[in-house]
C-alpha positions as CSV (number, residue, x, y, z in Angstrom):
1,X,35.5,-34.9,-7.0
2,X,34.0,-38.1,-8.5
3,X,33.5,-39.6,-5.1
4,X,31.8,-37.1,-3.9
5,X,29.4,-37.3,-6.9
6,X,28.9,-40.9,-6.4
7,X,28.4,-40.1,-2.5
8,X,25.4,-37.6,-3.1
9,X,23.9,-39.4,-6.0
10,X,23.5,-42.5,-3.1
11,X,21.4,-40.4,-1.3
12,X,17.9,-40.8,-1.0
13,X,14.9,-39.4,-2.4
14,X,13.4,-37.4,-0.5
15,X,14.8,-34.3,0.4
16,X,18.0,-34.0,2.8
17,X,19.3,-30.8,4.8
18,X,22.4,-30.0,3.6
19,X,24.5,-26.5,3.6
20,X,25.5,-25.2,-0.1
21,X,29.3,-25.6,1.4
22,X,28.9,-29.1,1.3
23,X,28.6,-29.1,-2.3
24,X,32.1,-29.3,-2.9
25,X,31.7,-31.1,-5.6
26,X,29.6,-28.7,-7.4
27,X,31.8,-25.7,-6.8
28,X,35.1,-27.3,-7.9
29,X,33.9,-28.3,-11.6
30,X,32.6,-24.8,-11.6
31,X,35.8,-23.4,-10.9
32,X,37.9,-26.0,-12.9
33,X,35.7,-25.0,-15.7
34,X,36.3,-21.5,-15.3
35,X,40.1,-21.5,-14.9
36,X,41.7,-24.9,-16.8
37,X,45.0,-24.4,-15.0
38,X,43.8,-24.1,-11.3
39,X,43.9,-27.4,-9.8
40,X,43.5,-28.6,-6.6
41,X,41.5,-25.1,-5.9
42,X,39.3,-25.6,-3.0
43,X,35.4,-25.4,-2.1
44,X,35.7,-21.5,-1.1
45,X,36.9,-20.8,-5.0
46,X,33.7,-22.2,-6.2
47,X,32.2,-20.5,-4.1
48,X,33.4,-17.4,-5.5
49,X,32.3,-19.1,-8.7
50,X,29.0,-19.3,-7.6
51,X,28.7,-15.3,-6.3
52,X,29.8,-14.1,-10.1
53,X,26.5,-15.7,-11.4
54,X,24.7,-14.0,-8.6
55,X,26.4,-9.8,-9.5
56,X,23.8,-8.4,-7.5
57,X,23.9,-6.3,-3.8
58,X,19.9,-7.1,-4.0
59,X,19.7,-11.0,-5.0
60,X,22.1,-13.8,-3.9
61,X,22.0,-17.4,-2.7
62,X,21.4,-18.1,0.4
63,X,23.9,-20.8,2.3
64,X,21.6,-21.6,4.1
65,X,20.3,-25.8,6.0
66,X,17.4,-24.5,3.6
67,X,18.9,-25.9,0.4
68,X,17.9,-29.5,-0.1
69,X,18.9,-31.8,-2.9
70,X,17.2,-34.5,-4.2
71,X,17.3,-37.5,-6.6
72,X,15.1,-37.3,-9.8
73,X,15.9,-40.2,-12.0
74,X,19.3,-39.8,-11.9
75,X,19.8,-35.9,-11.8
76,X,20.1,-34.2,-8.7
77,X,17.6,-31.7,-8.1
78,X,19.0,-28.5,-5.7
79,X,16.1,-26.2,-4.7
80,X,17.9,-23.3,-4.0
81,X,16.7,-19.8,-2.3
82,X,16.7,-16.4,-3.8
83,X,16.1,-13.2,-2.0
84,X,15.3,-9.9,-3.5
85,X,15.1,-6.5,-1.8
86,X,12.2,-4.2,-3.4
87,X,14.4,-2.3,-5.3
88,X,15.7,-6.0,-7.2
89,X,12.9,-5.7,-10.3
90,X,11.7,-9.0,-11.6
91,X,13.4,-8.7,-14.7
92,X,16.3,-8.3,-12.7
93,X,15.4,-11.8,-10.5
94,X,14.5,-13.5,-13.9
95,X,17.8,-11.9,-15.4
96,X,20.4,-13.5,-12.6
97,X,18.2,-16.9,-12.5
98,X,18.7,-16.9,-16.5
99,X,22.8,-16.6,-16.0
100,X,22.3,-19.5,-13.2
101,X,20.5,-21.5,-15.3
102,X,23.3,-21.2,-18.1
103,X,25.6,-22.1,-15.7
104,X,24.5,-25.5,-14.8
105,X,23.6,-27.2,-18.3
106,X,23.5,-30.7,-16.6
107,X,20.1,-29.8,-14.9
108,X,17.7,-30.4,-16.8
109,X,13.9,-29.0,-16.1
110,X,11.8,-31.2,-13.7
111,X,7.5,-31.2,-13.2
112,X,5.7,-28.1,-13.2
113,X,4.8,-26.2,-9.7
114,X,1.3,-26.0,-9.1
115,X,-0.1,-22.5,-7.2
116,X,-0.9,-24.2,-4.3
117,X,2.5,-26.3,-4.4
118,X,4.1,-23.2,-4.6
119,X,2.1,-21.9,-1.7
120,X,2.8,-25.2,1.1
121,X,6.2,-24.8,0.0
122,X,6.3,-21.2,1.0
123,X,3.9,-22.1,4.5
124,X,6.9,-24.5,5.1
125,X,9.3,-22.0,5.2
126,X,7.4,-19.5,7.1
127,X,5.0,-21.6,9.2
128,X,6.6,-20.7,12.4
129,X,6.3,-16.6,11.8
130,X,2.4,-17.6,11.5
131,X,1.9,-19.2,14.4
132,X,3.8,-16.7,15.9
133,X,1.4,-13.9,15.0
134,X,-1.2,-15.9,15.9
135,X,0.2,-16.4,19.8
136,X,1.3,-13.0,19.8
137,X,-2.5,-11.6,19.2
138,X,-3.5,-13.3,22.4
139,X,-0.4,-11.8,24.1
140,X,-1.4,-8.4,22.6
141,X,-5.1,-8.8,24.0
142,X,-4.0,-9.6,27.5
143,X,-1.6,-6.2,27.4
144,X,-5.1,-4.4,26.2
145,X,-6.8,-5.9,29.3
146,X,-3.8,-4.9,31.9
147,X,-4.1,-1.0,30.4
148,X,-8.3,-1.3,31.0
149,X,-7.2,-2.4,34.4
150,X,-4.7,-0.1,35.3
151,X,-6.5,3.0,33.9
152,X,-8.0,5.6,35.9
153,X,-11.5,8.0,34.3
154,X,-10.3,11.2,34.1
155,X,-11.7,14.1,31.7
156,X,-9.7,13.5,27.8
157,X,-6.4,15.6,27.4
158,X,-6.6,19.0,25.2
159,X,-6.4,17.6,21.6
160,X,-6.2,19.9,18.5
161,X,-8.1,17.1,16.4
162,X,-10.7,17.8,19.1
163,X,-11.0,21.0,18.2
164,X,-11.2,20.9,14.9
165,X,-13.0,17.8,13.7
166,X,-16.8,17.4,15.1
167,X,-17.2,15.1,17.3
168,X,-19.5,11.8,16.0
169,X,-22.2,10.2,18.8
170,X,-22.3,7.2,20.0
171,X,-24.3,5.4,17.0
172,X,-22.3,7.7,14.6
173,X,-18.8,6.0,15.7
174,X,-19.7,2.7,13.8
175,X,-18.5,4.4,10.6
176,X,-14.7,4.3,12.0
177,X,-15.7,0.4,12.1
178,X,-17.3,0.5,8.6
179,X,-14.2,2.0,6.7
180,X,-11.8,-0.1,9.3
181,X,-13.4,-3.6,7.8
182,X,-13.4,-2.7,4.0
183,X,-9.8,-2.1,4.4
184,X,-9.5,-5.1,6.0
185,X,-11.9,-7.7,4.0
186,X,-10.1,-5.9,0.7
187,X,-6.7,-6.7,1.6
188,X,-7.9,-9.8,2.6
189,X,-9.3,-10.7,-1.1
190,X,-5.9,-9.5,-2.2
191,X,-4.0,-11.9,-0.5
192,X,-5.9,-14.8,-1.6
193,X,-6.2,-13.5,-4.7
194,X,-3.2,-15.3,-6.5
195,X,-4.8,-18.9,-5.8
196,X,-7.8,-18.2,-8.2
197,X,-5.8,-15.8,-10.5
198,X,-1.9,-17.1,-10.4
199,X,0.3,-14.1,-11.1
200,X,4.5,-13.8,-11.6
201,X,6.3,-13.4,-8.1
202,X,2.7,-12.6,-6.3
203,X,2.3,-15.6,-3.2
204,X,-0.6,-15.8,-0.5
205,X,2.4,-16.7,2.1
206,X,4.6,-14.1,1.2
207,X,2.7,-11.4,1.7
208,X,0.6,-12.8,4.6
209,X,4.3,-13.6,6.1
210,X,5.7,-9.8,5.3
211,X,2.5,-8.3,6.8
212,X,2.3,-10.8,9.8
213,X,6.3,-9.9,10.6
214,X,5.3,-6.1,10.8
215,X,2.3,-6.4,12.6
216,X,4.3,-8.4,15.2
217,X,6.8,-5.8,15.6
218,X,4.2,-2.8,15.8
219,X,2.7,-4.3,18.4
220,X,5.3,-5.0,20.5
221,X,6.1,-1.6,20.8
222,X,2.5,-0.8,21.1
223,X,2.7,-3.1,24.3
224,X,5.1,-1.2,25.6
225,X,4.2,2.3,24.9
226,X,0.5,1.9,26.4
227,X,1.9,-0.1,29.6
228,X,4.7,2.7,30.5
229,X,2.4,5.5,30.4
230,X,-1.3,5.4,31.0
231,X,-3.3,8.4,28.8
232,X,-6.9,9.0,30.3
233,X,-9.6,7.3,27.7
234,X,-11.0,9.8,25.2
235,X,-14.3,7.4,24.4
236,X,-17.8,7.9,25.6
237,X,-17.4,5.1,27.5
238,X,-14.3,5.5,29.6
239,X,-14.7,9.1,30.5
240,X,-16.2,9.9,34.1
241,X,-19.7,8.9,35.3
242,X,-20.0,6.6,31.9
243,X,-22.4,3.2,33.1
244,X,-20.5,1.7,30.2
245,X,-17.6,1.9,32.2
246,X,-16.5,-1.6,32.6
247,X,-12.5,-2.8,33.4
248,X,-11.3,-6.0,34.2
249,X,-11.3,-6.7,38.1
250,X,-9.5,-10.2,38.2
251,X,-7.0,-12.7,36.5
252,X,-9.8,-14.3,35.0
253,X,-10.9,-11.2,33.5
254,X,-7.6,-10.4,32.3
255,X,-6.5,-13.9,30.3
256,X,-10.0,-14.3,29.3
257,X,-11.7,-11.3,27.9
258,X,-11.0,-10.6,24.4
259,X,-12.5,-7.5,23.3
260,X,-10.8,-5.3,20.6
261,X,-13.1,-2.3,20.6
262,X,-14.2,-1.2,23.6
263,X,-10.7,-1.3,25.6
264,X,-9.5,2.2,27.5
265,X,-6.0,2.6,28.5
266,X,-4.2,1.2,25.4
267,X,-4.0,4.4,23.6
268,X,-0.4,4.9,22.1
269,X,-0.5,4.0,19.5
270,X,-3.7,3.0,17.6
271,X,-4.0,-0.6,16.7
272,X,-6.9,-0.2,14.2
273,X,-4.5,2.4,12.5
274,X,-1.5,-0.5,13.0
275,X,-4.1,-2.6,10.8
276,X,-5.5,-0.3,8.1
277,X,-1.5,1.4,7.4
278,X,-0.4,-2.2,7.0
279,X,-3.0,-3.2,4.4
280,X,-1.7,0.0,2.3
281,X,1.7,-1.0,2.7
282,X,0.6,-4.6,1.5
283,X,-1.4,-2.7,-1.9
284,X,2.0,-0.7,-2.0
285,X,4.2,-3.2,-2.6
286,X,2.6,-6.0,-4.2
287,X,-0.2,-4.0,-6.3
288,X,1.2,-2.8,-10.2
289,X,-1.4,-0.2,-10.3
290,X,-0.3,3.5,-9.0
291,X,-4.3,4.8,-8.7
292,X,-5.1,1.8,-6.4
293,X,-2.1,2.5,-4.2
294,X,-3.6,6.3,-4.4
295,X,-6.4,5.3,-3.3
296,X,-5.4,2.9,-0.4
297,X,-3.6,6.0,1.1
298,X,-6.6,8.4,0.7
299,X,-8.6,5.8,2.5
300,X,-5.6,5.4,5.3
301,X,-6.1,9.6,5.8
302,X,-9.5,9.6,6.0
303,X,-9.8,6.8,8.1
304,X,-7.1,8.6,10.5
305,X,-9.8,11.7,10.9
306,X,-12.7,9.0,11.6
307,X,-10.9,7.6,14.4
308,X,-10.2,11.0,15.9
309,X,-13.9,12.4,14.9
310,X,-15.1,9.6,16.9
311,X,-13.0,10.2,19.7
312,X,-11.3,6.7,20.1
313,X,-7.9,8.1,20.1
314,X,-6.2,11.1,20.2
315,X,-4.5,12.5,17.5
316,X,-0.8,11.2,18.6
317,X,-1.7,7.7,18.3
318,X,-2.7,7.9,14.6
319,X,0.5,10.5,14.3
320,X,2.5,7.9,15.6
321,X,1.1,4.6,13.5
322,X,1.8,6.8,10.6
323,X,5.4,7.2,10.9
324,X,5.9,3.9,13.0
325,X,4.2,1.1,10.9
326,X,6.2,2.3,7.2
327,X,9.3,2.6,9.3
328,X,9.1,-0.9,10.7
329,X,7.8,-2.1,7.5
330,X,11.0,-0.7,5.5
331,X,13.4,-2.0,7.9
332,X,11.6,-5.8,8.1
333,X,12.1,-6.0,4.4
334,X,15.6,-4.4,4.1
335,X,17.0,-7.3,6.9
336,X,14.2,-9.6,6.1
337,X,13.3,-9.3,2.1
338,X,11.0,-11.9,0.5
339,X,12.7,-15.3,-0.1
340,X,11.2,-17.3,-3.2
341,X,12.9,-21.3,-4.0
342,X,14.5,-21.0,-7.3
343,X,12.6,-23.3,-9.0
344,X,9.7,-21.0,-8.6
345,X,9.9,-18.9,-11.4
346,X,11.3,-19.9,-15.6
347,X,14.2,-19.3,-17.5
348,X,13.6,-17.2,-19.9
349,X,16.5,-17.1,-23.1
350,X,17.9,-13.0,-22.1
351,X,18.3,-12.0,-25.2
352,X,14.6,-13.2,-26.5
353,X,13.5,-11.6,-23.3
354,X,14.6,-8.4,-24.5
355,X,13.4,-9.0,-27.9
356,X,10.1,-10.2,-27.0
357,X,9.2,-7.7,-24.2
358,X,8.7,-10.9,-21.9
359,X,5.3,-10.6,-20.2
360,X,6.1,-10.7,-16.2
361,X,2.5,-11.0,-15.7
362,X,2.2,-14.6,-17.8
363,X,1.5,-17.3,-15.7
364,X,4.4,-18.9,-16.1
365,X,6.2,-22.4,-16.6
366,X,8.4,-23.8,-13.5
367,X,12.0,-25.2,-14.0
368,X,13.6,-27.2,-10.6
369,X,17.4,-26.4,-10.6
């Protein structure tokens, strides 16, 4: 056990990718501490060690090439990852770190985390799902330009949103477009919104990363629904006899145009409705306040009858983005929940936590375990 002390406190400073099975050493005093009489016990009893501090089916610690340890004068500093489903409260998170904390008396606090240190160390971790979405908005463009291609002006299908909404004119549509970018722009202050005013478990990267993961999986399927069958346009512009009526006509078109609004073809299921549900969902889960979530969802209605009013889609596709976007959304965080480094968030003492009614929205202090 001691030479495998000696052998990690040789390594160097910065930070190494190791597995938590490695860390033998660790889970052996654990269990030796626990059980005097067990000797010789191996790594996978302090292992079990280390689940009994984590009691939770909604928070654990992930064995993962994630965890890292490094050298601070002497003490070696583990930054290890949580992950907490949405039904894991923070009190809960704060609860199973305290126990952790307990645990390990030999670690002693380290510098305080910055917001923004916080933040590159979250980019780190999720960089690659960024730049994924990123790639995958060209891919999603392209798809757009092979349904203009591939469709055909025909008269729009019998709708019953048709029939009962008016329809609005050509220089009326813009409002769609109006109500479309204040969802937008206002999700958009959210996300930033914990770099000028730092709040408990609230990150920039981890909510751009859980809407980004969504938005990639609703339009994949989008890709696929709109290129397996082609719907005649409902617009002004792509109906019969329309001079606005403008596809692509060569490769050149196809990988070069990029024009999100006055597409035909791509119709199942709405993308702007892909957009405006996921900025709900985003208010929904990250936003304390019930009458701003109430609101949100009032503005995602509404904003479903202005698209239909305005006869950009039919009222399938915003049927569909309804039910699709939530249900991709509650399955991407079930398999996928939010993963935050340990050292993120304090220790609180439990039992003055209870006492005290600990405020989660403090900013808080940072302890490195």
């Amino acid at each position: 056990m001691y030479r495998e002390k000696e052998k990690a406190s040789k390594m160097n400073s910065s930070a190494s990718m190791i597995n938590m099975s490695d860390l033998s050493f660790w889970s052996r005093s654990r269990s030796q501490s626990r059980s005097p009489n067990a000797k010789g016990n191996s790594s996978d009893a302090g292992s079990k060690g280390i689940k009994k501090t984590i009691n939770s089916p909604h928070i654990s610690i992930l064995d993962s090439p994630g965890d890292t340890l490094e050298d601070t004068g002497g003490l070696m500093k583990q930054r290890t990852v949580i992950k907490g489903s949405k039904s894991c409260s923070r009190i809960d998170i704060l609860v199973k770190m305290n126990e952790l904390n307990k645990s390990r008396p030999d670690i002693k606090p380290t510098k305080l985390l910055t917001q923004f240190e916080k933040e590159k160390i979250l980019f780190k971790m999720n960089y690659k799902l960024l730049l994924l979405t990123l790639i995958w908005q060209y891919v999603h463009s392209v798809a757009t330009n092979v349904a203009y291609y591939l469709h055909v002006q025909r008269p729009p299908l019998t709708d019953l949103g048709f029939e009962l909404l008016p329809a609005l004119s050509k220089k009326t549509q813009v409002v769609s477009e109006v109500m479309f970018f204040i969802c937008v722009l206002a999700t958009i202050a959210y996300f930033v919104s914990p770099l000028f005013y730092p709040r408990r478990n609230l990150y920039l990267v981890l909510m751009l990363t859980r809407f980004a993961g969504t938005l990639v999986l609703a339009q994949t399927l989008r890709i696929g629904c709109f290129l397996v069958t082609t719907l005649p346009g409902p617009n002004y512009h792509c109906r019969p006899n329309s001079p606005d009526y403008a596809p692509p006509k060569s490769l050149m078109d196809i990988f070069g145009r990029q024009d999100a609004f006055f597409g035909c073809g791509d119709l199942v299921f709405s993308s702007h409705t892909i957009f405006v549900v996921l900025c709900a969902l985003v208010w929904h889960k990250y936003c304390p306040f019930k009458w701003v979530r109430r609101v949100v969802w009032t503005l995602v209605f509404f904003f479903g009858l202005l698209v239909v009013a305005a006869r950009k889609h039919y009222s399938l596709d915003i049927m569909v983005a309804w039910y699709t976007v939530p249900l991709l959304w509650v399955a991407n965080d079930h398999y996928f929940p939010d993963k935050i480094p340990l050292d993120f968030e304090p220790f609180p003492d439990l039992q003055a936590s209870k006492s005290s009614k600990y405020d989660l929205n403090r900013k808080p202090g940072h302890v490195a375990i």
